[in-house]
N, C-alpha and C positions, 0 to 999 in steps of 0.2 A: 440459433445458438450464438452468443456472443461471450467474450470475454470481459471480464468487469474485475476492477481491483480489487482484490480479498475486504480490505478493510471496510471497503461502502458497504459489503455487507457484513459487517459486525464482527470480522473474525479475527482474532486473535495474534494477529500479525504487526502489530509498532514496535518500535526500537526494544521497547520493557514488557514484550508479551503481555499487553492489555489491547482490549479491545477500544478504540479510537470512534470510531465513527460509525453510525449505521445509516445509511440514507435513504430515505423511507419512498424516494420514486424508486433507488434500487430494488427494493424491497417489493414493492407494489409490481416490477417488470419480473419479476420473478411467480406471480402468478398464472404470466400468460407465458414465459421464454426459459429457455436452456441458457442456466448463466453456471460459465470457467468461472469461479474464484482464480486469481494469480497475484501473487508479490510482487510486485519490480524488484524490491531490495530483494527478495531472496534468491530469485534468480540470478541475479547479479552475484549472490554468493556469499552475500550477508549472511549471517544467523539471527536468530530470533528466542531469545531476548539476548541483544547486543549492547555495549555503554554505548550511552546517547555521545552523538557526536555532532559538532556545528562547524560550518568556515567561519573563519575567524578574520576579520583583514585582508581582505579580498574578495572577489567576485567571480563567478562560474565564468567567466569571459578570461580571466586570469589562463586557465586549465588550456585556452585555446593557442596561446600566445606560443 
């Protein structure tokens, strides 16, 4: 059983509730394994579908300061 990000397999979960990505070794690990779909953002508390949002003039190194 592993945990795998919702989106590698196809679901439903980016910023505009579309589907992003499917990644086809996820896809293929799923014939043989118990796969978690999870969000990061939603567990963090995001919703879904949210306004896209970007850093603007600054760096994630910024947040640490």
């Amino acid at each position: 059983m592993r945990m795998v990000s919702a989106c590698l397999l196809g679901i439903r979960c980016a910023w505009d509730g579309k589907a992003r990505y499917k990644n086809k070794r996820i896809i293929e690990l799923l014939k043989s394994e118990i796969l978690i779909p999870i969000c990061p953002e939603q567990l963090g508390g995001l919703k879904t579908p949210r306004e896209f949002q970007e850093i603007e003039k600054g760096s994630g190194d910024d947040v640490l300061d």
